[in-house]
Structures are given as structure tokens and as C-alpha cells.
ZAMARGU-4260 file (C-alpha; in steps of 0.2 Angstrom, whole numbers, plus 5000, padded with zeros to 4 digits):
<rodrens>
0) 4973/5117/5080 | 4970/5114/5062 | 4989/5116/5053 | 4992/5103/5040 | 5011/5094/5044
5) 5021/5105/5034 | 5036/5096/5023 | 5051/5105/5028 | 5067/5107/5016 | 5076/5093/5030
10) 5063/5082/5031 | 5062/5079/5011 | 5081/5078/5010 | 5078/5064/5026 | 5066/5054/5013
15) 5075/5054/4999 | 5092/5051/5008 | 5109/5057/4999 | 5107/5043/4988 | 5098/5057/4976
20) 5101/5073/4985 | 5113/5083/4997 | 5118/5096/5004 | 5133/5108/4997 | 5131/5122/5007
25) 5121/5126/5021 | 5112/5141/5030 | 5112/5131/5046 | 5094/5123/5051 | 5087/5116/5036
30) 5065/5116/5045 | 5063/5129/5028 | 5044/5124/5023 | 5046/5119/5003 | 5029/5125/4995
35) 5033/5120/4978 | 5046/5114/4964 | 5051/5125/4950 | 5064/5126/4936 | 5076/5138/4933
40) 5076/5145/4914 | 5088/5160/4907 | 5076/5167/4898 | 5061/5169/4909 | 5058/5179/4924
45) 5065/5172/4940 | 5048/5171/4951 | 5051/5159/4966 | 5037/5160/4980 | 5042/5158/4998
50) 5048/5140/5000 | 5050/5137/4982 | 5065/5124/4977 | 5074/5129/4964 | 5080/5117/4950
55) 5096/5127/4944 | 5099/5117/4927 | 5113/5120/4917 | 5121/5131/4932 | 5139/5127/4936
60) 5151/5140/4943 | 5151/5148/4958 | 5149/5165/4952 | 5134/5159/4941 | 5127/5149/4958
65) 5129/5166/4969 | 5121/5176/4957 | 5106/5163/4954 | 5106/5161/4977 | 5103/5180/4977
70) 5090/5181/4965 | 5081/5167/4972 | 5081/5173/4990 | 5065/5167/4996 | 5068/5150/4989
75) 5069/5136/5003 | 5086/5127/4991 | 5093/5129/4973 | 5099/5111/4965 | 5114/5112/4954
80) 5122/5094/4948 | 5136/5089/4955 | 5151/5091/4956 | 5145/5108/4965 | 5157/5124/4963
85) 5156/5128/4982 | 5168/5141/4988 | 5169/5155/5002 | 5157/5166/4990 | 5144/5154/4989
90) 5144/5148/5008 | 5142/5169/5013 | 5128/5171/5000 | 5120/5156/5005 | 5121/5162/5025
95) 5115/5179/5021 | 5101/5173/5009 | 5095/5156/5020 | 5093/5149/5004 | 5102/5129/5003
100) 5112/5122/4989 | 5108/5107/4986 | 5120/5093/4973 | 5108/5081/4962 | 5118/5067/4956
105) 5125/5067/4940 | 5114/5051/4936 | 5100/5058/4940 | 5085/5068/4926 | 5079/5083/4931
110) 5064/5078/4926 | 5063/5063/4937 | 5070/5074/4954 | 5056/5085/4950 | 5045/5072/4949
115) 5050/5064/4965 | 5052/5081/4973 | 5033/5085/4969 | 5027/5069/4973 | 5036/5070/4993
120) 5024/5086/4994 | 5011/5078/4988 | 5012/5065/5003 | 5014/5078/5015 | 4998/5087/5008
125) 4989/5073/5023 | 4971/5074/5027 | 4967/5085/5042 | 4962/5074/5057 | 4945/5068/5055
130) 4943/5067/5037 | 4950/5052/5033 | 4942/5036/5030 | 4932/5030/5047 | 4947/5017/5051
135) 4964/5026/5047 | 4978/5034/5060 | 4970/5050/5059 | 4953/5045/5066 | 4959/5033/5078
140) 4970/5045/5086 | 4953/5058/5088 | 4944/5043/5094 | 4956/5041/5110 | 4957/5060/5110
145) 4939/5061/5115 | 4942/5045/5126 | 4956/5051/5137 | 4951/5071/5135 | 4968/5074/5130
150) 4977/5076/5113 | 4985/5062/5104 | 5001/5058/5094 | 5004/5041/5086 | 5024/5040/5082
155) 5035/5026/5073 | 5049/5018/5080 | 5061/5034/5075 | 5048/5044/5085 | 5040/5052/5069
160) 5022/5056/5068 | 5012/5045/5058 | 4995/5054/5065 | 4988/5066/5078 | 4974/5072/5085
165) 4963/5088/5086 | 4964/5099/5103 | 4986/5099/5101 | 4984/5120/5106 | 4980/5112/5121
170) 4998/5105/5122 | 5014/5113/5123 | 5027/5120/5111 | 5036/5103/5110 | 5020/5094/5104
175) 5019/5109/5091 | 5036/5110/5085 | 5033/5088/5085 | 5017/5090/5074 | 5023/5104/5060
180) 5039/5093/5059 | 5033/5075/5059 | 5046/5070/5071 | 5052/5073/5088 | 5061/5086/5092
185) 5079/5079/5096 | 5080/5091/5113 | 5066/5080/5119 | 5070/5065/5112 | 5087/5066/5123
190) 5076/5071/5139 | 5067/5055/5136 | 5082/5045/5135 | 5090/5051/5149 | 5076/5049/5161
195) 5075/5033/5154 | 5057/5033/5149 | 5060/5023/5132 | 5065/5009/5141 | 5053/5009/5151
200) 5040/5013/5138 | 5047/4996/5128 | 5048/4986/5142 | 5030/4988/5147 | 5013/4983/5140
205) 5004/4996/5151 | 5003/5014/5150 | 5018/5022/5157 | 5015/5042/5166 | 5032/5053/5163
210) 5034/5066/5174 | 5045/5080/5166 | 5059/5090/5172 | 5053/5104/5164 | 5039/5119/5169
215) 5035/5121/5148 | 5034/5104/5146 | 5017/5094/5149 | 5021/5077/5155 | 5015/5061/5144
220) 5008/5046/5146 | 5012/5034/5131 | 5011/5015/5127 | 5020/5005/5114 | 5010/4996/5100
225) 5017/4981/5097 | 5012/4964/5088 | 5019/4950/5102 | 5036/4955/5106 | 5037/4967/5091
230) 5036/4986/5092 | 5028/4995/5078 | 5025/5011/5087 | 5018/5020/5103 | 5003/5032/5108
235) 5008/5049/5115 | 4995/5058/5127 | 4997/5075/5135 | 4993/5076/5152 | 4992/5087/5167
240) 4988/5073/5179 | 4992/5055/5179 | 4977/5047/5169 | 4963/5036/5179 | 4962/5017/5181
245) 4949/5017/5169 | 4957/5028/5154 | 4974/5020/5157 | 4964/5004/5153 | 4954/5013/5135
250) 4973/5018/5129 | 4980/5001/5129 | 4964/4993/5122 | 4969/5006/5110 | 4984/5004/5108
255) 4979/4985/5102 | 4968/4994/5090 | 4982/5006/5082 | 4991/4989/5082 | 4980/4984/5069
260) 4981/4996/5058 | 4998/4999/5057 | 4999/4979/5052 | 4985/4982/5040 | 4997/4995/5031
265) 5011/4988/5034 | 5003/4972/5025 | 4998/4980/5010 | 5016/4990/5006 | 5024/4970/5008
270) 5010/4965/4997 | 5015/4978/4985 | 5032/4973/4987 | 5031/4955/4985 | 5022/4959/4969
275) 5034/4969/4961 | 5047/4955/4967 | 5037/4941/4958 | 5035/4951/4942 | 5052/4958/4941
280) 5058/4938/4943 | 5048/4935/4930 | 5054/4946/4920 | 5074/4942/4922 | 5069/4924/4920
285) 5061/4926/4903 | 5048/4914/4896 | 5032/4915/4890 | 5024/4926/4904 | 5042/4938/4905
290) 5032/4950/4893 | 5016/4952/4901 | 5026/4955/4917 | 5038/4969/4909 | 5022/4979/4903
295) 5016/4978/4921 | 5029/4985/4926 | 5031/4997/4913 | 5050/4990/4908 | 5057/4996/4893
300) 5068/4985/4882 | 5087/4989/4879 | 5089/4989/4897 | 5105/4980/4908 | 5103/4972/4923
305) 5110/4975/4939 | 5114/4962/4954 | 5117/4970/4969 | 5122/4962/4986 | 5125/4966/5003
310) 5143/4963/5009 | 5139/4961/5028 | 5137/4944/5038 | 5117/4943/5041 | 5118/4926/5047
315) 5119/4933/5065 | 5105/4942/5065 | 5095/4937/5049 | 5080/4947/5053 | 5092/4959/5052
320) 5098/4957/5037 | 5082/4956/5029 | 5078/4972/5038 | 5093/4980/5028 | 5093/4972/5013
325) 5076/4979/5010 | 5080/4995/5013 | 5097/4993/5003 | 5086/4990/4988 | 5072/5005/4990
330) 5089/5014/4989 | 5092/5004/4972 | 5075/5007/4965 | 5076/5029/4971 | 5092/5030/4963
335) 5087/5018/4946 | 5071/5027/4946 | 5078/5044/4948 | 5088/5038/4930 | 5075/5032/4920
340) 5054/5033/4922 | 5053/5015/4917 | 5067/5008/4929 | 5064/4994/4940 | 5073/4986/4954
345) 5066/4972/4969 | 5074/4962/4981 | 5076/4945/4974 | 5081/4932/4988 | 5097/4942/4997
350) 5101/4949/4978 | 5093/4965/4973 | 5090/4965/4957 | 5087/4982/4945 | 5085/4981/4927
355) 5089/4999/4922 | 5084/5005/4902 | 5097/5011/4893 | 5097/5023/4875 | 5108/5018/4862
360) 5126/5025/4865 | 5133/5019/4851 | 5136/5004/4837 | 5140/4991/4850 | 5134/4989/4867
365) 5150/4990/4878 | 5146/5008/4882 | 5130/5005/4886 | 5137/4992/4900 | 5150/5005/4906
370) 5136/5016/4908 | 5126/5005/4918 | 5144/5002/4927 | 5144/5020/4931 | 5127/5021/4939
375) 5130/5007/4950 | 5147/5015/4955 | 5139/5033/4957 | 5125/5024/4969 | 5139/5015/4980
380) 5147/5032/4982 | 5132/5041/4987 | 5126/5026/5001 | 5145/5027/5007 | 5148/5012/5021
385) 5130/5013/5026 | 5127/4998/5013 | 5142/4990/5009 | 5139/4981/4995 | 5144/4974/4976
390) 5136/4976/4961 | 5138/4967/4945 | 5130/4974/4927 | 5126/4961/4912 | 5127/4965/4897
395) 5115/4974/4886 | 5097/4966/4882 | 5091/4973/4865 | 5074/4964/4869 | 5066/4953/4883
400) 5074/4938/4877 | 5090/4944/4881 | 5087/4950/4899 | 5087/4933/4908 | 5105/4931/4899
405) 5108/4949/4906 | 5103/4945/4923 | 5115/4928/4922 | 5130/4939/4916 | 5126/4950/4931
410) 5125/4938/4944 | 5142/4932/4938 | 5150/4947/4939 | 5143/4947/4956 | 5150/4930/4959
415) 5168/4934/4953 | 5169/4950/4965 | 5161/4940/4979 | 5176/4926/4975 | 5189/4941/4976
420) 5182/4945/4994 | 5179/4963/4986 | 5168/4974/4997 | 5161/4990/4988 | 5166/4985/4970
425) 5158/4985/4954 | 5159/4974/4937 | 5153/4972/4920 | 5152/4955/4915 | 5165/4959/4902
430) 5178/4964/4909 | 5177/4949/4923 | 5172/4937/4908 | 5186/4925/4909 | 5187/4924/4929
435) 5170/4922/4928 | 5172/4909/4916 | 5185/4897/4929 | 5172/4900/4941 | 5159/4889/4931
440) 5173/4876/4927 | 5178/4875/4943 | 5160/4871/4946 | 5160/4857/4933 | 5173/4851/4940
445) 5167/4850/4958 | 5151/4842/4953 | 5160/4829/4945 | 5172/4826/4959 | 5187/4828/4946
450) 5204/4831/4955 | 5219/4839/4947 | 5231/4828/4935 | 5247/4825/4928 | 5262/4836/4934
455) 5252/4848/4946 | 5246/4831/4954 | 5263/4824/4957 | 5268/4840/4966 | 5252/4841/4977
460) 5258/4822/4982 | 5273/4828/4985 | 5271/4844/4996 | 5256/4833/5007 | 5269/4817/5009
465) 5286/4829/5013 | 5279/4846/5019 | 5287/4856/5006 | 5281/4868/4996 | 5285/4866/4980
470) 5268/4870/4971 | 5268/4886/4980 | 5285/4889/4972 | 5279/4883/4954 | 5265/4896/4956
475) 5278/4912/4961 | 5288/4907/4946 | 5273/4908/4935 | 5264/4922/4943 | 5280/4931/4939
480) 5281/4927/4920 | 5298/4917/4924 | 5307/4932/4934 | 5315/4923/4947 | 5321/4939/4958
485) 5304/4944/4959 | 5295/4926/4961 | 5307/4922/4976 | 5304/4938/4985 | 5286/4934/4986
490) 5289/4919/4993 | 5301/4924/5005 | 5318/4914/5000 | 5334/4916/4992 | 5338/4916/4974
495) 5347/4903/4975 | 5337/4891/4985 | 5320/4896/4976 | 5330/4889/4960 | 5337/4873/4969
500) 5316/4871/4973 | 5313/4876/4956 | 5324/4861/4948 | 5318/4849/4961 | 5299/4854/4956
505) 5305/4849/4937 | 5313/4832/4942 | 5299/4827/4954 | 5284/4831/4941 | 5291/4829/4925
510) 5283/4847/4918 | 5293/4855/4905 | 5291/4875/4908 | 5300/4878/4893 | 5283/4873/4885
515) 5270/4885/4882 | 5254/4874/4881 | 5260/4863/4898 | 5263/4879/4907 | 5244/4885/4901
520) 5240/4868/4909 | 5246/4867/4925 | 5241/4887/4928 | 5223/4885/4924 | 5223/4870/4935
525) 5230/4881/4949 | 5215/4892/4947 | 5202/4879/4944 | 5205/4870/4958 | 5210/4884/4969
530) 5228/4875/4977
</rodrens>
């Protein structure tokens, strides 16, 4: 069997997630083979080939999708930006053609989805088995192939195929359909779990035979990989027969061998990783070596900064949490990069940063921000409660200099809707500049053990010695610009009692709320020190 994986319409939408792409109307099963990536223009001929995805620029309406659908009706998916025009018209077109509609993010280039798009199908174009370096996945599955006279899957932990061997005609239609796809089948996967193999598979370190419940199934014989108690994968062998003493010894010898490998990769993508972290710190920390490390990375100037942070409790299970805050920020750096070529974004600590470049908008650079505003917002919206998360967006950096001052306003935007207990949120520096600014004083004030003075003081004393309550009532009357109605109905009294407490608060601290600058006083004090 010499088929190459092919890269079906669902498995690129499964790569890129719906942070960049999704699905407005469907045909039903989405295993369409995409061959290619084209561009939809007026005034040429349409020619799509078989598989073809269309990128429908410009093309909004419904009539104009349906007509474009039917023209196109050998395509694998036609991409129109969002907001897509989906009605009962398109949905029977799409079902009579088998052609997808796809919605691209307004954020997103076409350029940079075509980009994307071609460079997915170029990962797919993989090396048939054998010709591949002498040590990759490929080779090592033929090498237990020829060991075990059997053909030979190597799968992830989501079951998908990282390699296979040669002699899979030999199997049946399961391995097939599990090779052209790059995954498992999710008919089999379910038999698996319910005959509890994965459990067992898991929980052994020997090869474990699995006899199926089905006469056009082969059984298996697989063994996890794993580093110590870690599973990074398993070996999948078809068999007729349970294997012999001696071969069920040679596949986990090699499963210790694939182990290996998969570390080896593994290794150098967290190398790669730890790189871009370090020069994208660099980067936001300015200095001397900020600009060397921009051209690295290819980071234009007039760029804002974004700080983003998972919302969740990874304290628990912090492996966990690292687990998902990395790939919380490879969904940063698709959507970013999706935006701009020369965007960048790494996980920075538990903060994942993304510096995102920006053309001038205008004279000033408060539209610049609310555009980087309105990118963080669209990628919260398109990774949904998958990633509950915050992000906070400096203000614009005209040139390397700026960016460290960029990334500090980000990080306190950040700061301000963490302090708010927001989940989901998104701010611009400037317009959370003067909470943002109490926060800091509060600091100062911390760090120098102050404690709040004067009239507030004396109420504080006062409520801690008598059990009353009198600074939350001075607070009320505040917060409601002096309506007492209002102020007493938020703290839950009569009118007339919240003014007896409001003239006993008066006699007790001496503050005169008849003047403006003693009211600023003991309000900022009330925030500041958080009472």
C-alpha cells in the first residue's frame, strides 16, 4: 500500500481550530480531500480542480455565495469572511453540491489563510514509508513491520497517526480508513473503549493482544510508549494470532526505541519554543540586545502588545495548567499570525505575550489600540469557554523603545481586570488607566506599611471597637453622589436610619462632606486600601 495520508477538508479545519476557521454550512461529512488553495476573482475564469478550497473574497450575500457554491462544485469549501450570509438557499446548495462554507475571521488576511492553508498541505505531502531519514517514525515503524510480519501504526495519545508502515493492504478497512485519515476512526475508537482495551493498554508495560467483536476487524496487539509514567503514544500491530514470546518481547524493546524518538521531537519543538520565548522577552524588555532580537524574529515596529492570561485555577494540577497554557498561546500566535506576517506571540511565565504590528490608522494612536482591542476580543470569541481568559493591550509603540512600556501598560491592563475578578474580558490600558493607576499606589502604600489616616481612620476604629458599620454607610452615600434613597437601598436600611448613621459618621470622624477636596480624600482612600 503505497497511498500518501491525504489531508481531508476536517482534518485541516481540526489543525487550525475555529480560532481561524469554521464551519457555516455543512454538506454533512467533511473527509473531502483539499488538493489545493485558490482565489476567487470576478473577472477570470472559475477553474477549481477536485478538492480545490475556494477563497471567496469580497463575496457576501447569499445569493452571490449560492451562485459562487454552484459554480465551484467540485471544490472541497468556499471561504467567505464572517459574518456569513447563511440561509435555507445556501444550506440546499451546499447539500446538493458537497461543497462546505467555510467563515474566515474578519481579523484575518487572505493572504495569511492562504498561506496557512498551503502550508497544512504541505505537511501532509509526508514521505512514503521508507524514505525518510534512517531514524524517523516512518522507518522505525517498517523496522517492527519486518520484525513482527505484520503491519504497523504508531498513534499519539488522541489516536492519530504519526507513522505507518508498508504491507497495510494486508490489514483491514479500519486500518485504511485509520491511515488515509491520520486518525482513528471514532466507530473503533468507541469499540476499544468499551471492551476496555485502553485501559488496559495504559496500565501495562507489556504488549497487550485484543480480541475483536468483529468478523471485518483484525485483532491488535499494541503497547504504549511512554517515558516513566508518561504516555507519549502506542504501537499498533495487526494480527491474526496472538504474537510469540519472542516478538511480544522485539515490540516493546521497540516500543522503548519509538520512545526515543518521539522525545527527540518533542525536544526540539520545546527548543524551538523556549527560543522564541527568550527572544520575544527580550524583545518586550527592551535594552541593548531588544533589536537584534526583534529582527530574529522578524517583528516589525508600530506594533501593541498583548498580555493574555488564563482565568482557571492551575494550582491543582500545574502540569496541567502548563499543558493548557501552551496551547492557549499556539492559539494566540495562529490568530496573531493569521493578522500580520510579522506577528509574534510566546508564553512568558503563565502570561502569554503577543506583540501584534499595527498600520497607521490615523493621527493619534487610540485607534490603533482599539484595534489591537478588537483582535484580542475577536480571538476570545472564536476559543469560546475552551480558554477562559483576559487580555490586556498597551498602547502603541512607534519603535522598539516603546515596546517594553507597551508590554507594562498591557500587563496592567491585565492587572486591573484580574483585580475586577473578570473572566473573558478585554482592556486597553487607556481606558482602565486610572484603576490601573490605584493599583500601583496601593502597592506603594503596602510596601510601606502605610495605613489609612484622618477621618476614614477614625471610622475604621470605630466600626472594629462597636460593630457598626458606618464606613460602609460613608461609602453608599458616596457611591451615590449624595442620593440618599438610593445609597440606603444598597445597603439595605431605612431612610431615616441611614441618615441618623450618616450624622453619627460626621460627629464621630470630623469629615466635612460638604467639602469637595475631603470627600476626594476619604474616597481614594477607600479604594487604595481596599476597606
Amino acid at each position: 500500500m503505497r497511498d500518501r495520508p491525504r489531508a481531508s477538508l476536517g482534518r485541516i479545519l481540526h489543525d487550525l481550530g475555529t480560532t481561524l476557521l469554521d464551519v457555516a454550512a455543512s454538506p454533512g461529512d467533511l473527509d473531502t480531500e483539499v488538493t489545493g488553495v485558490h482565489i476567487y476573482d470576478p473577472l477570470d475564469e472559475l477553474i477549481v480542480p477536485p478538492g480545490g478550497i475556494l477563497l471567496a473574497v469580497g463575496v457576501q450575500r447569499a445569493d452571490d455565495i449560492c451562485a459562487l457554491v454552484e459554480r465551484a462544485g467540485q471544490a472541497a469549501g468556499v471561504v467567505v469572511k464572517l459574518p456569513v450570509d447563511v440561509d435555507e438557499r445556501v444550506r440546499a446548495v451546499v447539500l446538493e453540491t458537497g461543497v462546505a462554507v467555510l467563515g474566515l475571521t474578519r481579523a484575518a488576511s487572505w493572504s495569511q489563510v492562504a498561506a496557512l492553508l498551503r502550508s497544512l498541505l504541505a505537511e501532509g505531502d509526508l514521505a512514503e514509508p521508507g524514505e525518510g531519514p534512517p531514524d524517523d517514525l516512518f522507518s522505525l515503524a517498517n523496522a517492527v513491520c519486518a520484525l513482527l510480519d505484520a503491519p504497523v501504526t504508531i498513534e499519539d495519545r488522541s489516536s492519530r497517526v504519526l507513522a505507518y508502515s508498508g504491507r497495510q493492504d494486508e490489514a483491514d478497512q479500519g486500518r485504511v480508513e485509520t491511515v488515509l485519515g491520520r486518525q482513528v476512526p471514532d466507530r473503533y475508537l468507541r469499540m476499544l473503549d468499551e471492551h476496555g482495551f485502553f485501559k488496559q493498554l495504559y496500565q501495562s508495560r507489556e504488549p497487550v493482544y485484543m480480541e475483536l467483536d468483529d468478523e471485518n476487524v483484525i485483532n491488535r496487539v499494541a503497547v504504549a510508549v511512554r517515558t516513566g509514567d508518561e504516555i507519549l503514544g502506542s504501537i499498533w500491530v495487526a494480527v491474526h494470532e496472538p504474537l510469540s514470546e519472542q516478538r511480544q518481547r522485539a515490540l516493546a524493546d521497540a516500543a522503548k526505541i519509538v520512545a526515543l524518538q518521539l522525545l527527540r521531537e518533542r525536544a526540539g519543538a520545546d527548543t524551538r519554543r523556549r527560543l522564541r520565548a527568550d527572544l520575544l522577552s527580550t524583545v518586550l524588555a527592551g535594552g541593548t540586545d531588544s533589536a537584534e532580537a526583534a529582527e530574529r524574529l522578524g517583528i516589525a515596529t508600530r506594533l501593541c502588545v498583548l498580555a493574555a492570561q488564563l482565568t482557571g485555577d492551575s494550582a491543582a494540577d500545574p502540569a496541567r495548567g502548563e499543558s493548557d497554557g501552551q496551547r492557549f498561546c499556539d492559539a494566540l500566535a495562529l490568530h496573531v499570525g493569521a493578522i500580520h506576517p510579522k506577528a509574534a506571540a510566546a508564553l512568558v511565565g503563565s502570561v502569554a505575550y503577543a506583540v501584534l504590528p499595527l498600520q497607521p490608522g490615523g493621527p493619534d494612536s487610540s485607534g490603533e489600540e482599539a484595534r489591537a482591542v478588537r483582535v484580542a476580543e475577536s480571538f476570545l470569541a472564536r476559543v469560546g469557554p475552551r480558554h477562559a481568559a483576559n487580555i490586556g493591550a498597551g498602547r502603541l509603540a512607534l519603535n522598539l523603545s516603546h515596546v517594553a512600556r507597551s508590554r507594562a501598560d498591557a500587563d496592567r491592563a491585565l492587572r486591573v481586570l484580574r483585580a475586577r475578578g473578570a473572566t473573558g474580558q478585554v482592556a486597553g490600558y487607556t481606558s482602565v488607566h486610572f484603576e490601573s493607576l490605584l493599583l500601583q499606589v496601593a502597592d506603594v502604600a503596602a510596601a510601606e506599611e502605610q495605613a489609612p489616616t484622618g477621618p476614614y481612620q477614625r471610622l475604621l476604629d470605630h466600626d472594629a471597637e462597636h460593630g457598626t458599620e458606618l464606613s460602609a454607610t460613608l461609602r453608599a452615600y458616596l457611591d451615590a453622589f449624595g442620593d440618599v434613597n438610593a445609597a440606603c437601598a444598597q445597603v439595605h436600611v431605612h431612610a431615616n436610619t441611614f441618615r441618623y448613621r450618616l450624622k453619627r459618621l460626621v460627629e464621630i470622624s470630623g469629615l466635612d462632606l460638604s467639602d469637595p477636596d475631603a470627600r476626594l480624600t476619604v474616597m481614594l482612600q477607600m479604594r487604595i486600601f481596599g476597606r
